[in-house]
C-alpha positions in Angstrom: -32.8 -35.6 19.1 -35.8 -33.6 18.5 -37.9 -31.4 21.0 -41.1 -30.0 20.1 -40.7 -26.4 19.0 -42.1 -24.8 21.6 -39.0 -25.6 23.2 -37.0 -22.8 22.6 -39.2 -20.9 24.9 -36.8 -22.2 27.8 -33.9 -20.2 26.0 -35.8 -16.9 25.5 -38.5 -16.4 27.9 -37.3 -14.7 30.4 -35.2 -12.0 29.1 -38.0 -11.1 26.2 -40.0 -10.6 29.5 -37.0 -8.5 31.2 -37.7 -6.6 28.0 -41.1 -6.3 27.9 -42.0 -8.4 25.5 -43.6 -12.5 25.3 -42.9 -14.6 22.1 -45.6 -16.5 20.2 -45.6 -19.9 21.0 -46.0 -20.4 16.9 -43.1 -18.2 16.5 -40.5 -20.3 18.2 -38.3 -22.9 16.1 -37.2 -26.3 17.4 -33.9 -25.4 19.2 -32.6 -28.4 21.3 -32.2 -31.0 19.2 -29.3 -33.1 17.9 -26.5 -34.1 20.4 -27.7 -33.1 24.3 -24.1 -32.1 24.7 -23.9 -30.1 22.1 -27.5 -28.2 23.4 -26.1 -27.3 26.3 -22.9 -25.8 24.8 -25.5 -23.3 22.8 -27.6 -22.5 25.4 -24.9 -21.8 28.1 -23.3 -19.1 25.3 -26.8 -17.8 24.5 -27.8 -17.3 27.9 -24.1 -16.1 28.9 -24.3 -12.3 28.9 -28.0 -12.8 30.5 -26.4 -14.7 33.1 -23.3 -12.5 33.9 -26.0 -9.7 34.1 -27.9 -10.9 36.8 -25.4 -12.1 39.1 -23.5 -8.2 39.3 -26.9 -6.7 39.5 -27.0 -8.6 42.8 -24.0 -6.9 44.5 -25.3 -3.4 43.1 -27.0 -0.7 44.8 -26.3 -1.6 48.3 -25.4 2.0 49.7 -25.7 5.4 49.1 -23.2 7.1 52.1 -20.8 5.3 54.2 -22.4 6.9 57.4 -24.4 4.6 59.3 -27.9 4.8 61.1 -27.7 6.0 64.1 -29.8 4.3 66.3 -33.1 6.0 65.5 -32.4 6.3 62.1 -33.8 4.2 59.4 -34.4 3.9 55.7 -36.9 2.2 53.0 -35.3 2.9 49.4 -36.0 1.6 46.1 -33.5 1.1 43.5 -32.7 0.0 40.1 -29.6 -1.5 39.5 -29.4 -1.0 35.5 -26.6 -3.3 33.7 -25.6 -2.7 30.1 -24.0 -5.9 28.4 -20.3 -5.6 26.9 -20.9 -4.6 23.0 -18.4 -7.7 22.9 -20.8 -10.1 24.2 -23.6 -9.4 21.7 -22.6 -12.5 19.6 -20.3 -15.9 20.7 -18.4 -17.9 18.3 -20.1 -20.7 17.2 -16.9 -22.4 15.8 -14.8 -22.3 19.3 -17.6 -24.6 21.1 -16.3 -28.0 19.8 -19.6 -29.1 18.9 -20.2 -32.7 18.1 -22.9 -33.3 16.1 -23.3 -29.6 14.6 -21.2 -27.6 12.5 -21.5 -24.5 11.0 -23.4 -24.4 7.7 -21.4 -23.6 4.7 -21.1 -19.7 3.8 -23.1 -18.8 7.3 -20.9 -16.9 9.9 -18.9 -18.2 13.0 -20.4 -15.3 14.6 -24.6 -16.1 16.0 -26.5 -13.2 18.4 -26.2 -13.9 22.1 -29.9 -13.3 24.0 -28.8 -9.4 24.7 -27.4 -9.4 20.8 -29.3 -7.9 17.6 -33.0 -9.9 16.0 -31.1 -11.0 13.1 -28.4 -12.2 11.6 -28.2 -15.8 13.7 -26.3 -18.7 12.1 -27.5 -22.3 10.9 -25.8 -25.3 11.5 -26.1 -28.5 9.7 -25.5 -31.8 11.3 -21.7 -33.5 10.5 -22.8 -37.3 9.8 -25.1 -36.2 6.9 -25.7 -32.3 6.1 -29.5 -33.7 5.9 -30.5 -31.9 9.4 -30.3 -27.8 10.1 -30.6 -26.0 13.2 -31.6 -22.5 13.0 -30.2 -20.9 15.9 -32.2 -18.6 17.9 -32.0 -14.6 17.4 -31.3 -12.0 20.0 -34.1 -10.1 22.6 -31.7 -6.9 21.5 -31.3 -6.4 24.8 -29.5 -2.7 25.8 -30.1 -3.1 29.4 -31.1 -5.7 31.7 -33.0 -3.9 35.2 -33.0 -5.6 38.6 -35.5 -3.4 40.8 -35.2 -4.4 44.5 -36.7 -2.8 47.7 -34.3 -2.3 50.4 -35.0 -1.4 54.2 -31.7 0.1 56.2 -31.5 0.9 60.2 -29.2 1.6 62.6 -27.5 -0.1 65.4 -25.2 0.5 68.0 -21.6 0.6 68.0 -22.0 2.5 64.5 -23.4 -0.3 62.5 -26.0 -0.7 60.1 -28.1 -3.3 59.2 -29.8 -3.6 55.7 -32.4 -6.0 54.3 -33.5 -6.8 50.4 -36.3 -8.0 49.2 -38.3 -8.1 45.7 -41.6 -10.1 46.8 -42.2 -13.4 44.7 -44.0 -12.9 41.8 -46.6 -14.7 40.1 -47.6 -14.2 37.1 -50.2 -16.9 35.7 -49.2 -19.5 32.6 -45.4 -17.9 32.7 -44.2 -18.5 36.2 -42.6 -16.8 39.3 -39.6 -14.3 40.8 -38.4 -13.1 43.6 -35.4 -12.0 45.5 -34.1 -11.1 49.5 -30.6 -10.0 50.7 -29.0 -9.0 53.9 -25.9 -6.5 54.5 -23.8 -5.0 57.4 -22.4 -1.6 57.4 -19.9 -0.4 60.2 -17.8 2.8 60.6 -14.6 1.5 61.5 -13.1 4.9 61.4 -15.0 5.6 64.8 -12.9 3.3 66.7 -9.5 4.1 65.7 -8.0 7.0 67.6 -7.6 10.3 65.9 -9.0 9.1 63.2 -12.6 10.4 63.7 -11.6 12.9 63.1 -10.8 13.0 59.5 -13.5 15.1 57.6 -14.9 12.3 55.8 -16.9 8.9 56.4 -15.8 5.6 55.8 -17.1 2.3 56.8 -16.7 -1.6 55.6 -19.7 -3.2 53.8 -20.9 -6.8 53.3 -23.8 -8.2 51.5 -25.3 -11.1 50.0 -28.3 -11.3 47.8 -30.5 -14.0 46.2 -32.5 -14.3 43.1 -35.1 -17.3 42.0 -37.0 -17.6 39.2 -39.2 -20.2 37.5 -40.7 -20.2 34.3 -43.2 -22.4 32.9 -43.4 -24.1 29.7 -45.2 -27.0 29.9 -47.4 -27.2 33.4 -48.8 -31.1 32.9 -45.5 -32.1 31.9 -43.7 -29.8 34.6 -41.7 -28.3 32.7 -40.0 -25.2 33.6 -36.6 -23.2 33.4 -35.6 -22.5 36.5 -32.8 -19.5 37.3 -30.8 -19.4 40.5 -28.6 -16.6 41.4 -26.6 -15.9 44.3 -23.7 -13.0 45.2 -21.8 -11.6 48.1 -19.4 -7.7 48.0 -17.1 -7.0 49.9 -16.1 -3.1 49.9 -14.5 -0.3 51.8 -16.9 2.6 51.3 -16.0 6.4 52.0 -18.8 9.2 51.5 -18.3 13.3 52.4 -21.5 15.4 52.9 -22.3 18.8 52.5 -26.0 20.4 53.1 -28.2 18.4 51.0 -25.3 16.3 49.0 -22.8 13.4 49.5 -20.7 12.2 47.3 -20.2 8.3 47.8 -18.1 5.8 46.6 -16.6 2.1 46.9 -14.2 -0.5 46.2 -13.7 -3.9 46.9 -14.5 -7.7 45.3 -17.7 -9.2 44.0 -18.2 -13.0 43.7 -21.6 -14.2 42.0 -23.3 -17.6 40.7 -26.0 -18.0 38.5 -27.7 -21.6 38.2 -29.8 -22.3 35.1 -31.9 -25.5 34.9 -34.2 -27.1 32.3 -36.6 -28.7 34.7 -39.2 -31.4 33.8 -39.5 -34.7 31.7 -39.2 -33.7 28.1 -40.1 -36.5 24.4 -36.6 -36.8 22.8 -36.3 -38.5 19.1 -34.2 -41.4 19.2 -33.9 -41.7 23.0 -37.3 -41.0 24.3 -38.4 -39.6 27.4 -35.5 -37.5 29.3 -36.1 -35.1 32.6 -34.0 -32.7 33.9 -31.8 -32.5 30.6 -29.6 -29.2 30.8 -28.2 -27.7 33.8 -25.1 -25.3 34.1 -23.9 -22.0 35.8 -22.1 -18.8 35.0 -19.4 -17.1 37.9 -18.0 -13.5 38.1 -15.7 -12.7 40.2 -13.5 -9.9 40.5 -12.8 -6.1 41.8 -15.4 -3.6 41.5 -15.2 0.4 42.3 -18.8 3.0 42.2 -19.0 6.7 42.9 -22.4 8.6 42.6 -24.1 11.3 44.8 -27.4 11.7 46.7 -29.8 14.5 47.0 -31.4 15.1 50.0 -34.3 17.2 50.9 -36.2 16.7 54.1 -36.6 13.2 54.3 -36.5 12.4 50.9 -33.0 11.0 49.1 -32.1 10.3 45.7 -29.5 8.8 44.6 -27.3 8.0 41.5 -24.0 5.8 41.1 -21.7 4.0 38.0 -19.9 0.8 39.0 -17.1 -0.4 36.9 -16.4 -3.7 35.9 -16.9 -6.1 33.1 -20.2 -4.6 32.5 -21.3 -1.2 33.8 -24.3 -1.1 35.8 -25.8 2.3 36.6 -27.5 2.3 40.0 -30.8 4.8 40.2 -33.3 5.3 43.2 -35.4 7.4 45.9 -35.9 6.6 49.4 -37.4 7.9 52.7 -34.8 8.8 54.8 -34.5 9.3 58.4 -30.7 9.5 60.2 
């Protein structure tokens, strides 16, 4: 099988644009061609880190103290959840993906660059039957970070409970394609309703939220083809914050859960079976305990904040808000 080479923009296009950079078209080799199975095997470890990435960025940044709102209160922050990919996940072993109709070229590596991995060293392959066809497989975007900006909008409600809302509006840009994300999350100070204990010198409250993330990038408009990115995640944590005059120290624990749906979209001009649509889909999960601890600034109404979350990648959470309790 044989796409056209401008193909390979479906595997790379978005996270050279996380990076700040767009590929050539005339730059991009033929990647999906051969056995379909064996295409979707390479892209799913290609894309893996990316994916894994975007769905913890979704449960970060939620909260910067455990102390609600009161009912007056209310706050519009902007963050940057900032996730760095394992060092581990910079490459994938090419050998432990059972491929059908590839195999690894002889005296090339196992070892090929993920998306987030390094703008050289990537393997070829040769095809099994014959040895007559290659496949150059794609290099990294060297990717050291992957940001998830998002606009968030928190206010107070009774019975010590706060309500927050998401949102990074959709957007267009023209001959690539589109983005966007919302979320909702509920904050309550339990420790307000248990007797005695309000009067311990610290907050803490319960936290849920759940956030989603669409993208669609174009590659072919008359043809409709597009790479479409789906991503969806829900926390739950048991926050605890203690303020002095203009500081709080904050932290969490508690479980993430995140999905991330990647499609190739559109009707696509395969050698040897001829037109095809829709011809890889697949999905990453996380799931799995998580723990943050930062501090905020505030003066006047302004608050800044900072926070490190652990987990299977760390993700360093950065932002300023108007603040009003």
């Amino acid at each position: 099988m044989k796409f056209i080479k401008s193909k390979l923009l479906v595997l790379v296009v978005l996270p050279i644009l996380i990076a700040g950079r767009i590929s050539a078209q005339e730059d991009v080799v033929a990647f999906l061609k051969g056995n379909l199975a064996d295409a979707q095997k390479l892209s799913k470890a290609y894309l893996e880190p990316f994916g894994k990435s975007l769905g913890m960025s979704l449960n970060s940044g939620w909260y910067n103290s455990a102390k609600p709102h009161g009912l007056l209160g209310f706050d519009i922050t902007f963050t940057v959840p900032i996730t760095i990919p394992a060092s581990s996940d910079k490459t994938f072993d090419v050998s432990k993906l059972n491929l059908e109709y590839w195999q690894i070229q002889s005296g090339q590596s196992n070892l090929s660059p993920t998306v987030t991995g390094k703008k050289s060293g990537a393997t070829v392959l040769t095809d099994k039957a014959t040895g007559s066809n290659t496949l150059n497989m794609p290099v990294g975007a060297n990717l050291q970070f992957i940001p998830a900006p998002v606009i968030q909008l928190a206010k107070g409600l009774p019975l010590h409970t706060e309500l927050v809302g998401r949102f990074f509006p959709t957007v267009n840009i023209s001959g690539v394609g589109n983005f966007g994300m919302w979320g909702v999350g509920i904050k309550n100070e339990f420790l307000e309703f248990i007797p005695f204990a309000k009067r311990i010198p610290i907050n803490a409250s319960v936290f849920f939220g759940y956030t989603q993330f669409r993208s669609s990038f174009d590659i072919s408009k008359p043809d409709k083809q597009k790479l479409d990115f789906k991503a969806s995640g829900y926390t739950v944590r048991l926050l605890v914050s203690k303020s002095i005059p203009v500081l709080t120290v904050y932290g969490g624990i508690g479980y993430n859960h995140s999905k991330t749906e990647v499609a190739l979209k559109g009707t696509y001009n395969v050698d040897e079976v001829g037109s095809i649509t829709n011809p890889v889909e697949f999905d990453f999960m996380n799931n799995g305990f998580t723990a943050n601890l930062g501090v905020r600034l505030k003066l006047a109404i302004l608050a800044f904040h900072f926070d490190y979350a652990l987990g299977d990648y760390g993700i360093f959470n950065a932002g300023v808000g108007i603040n009003f309790r």
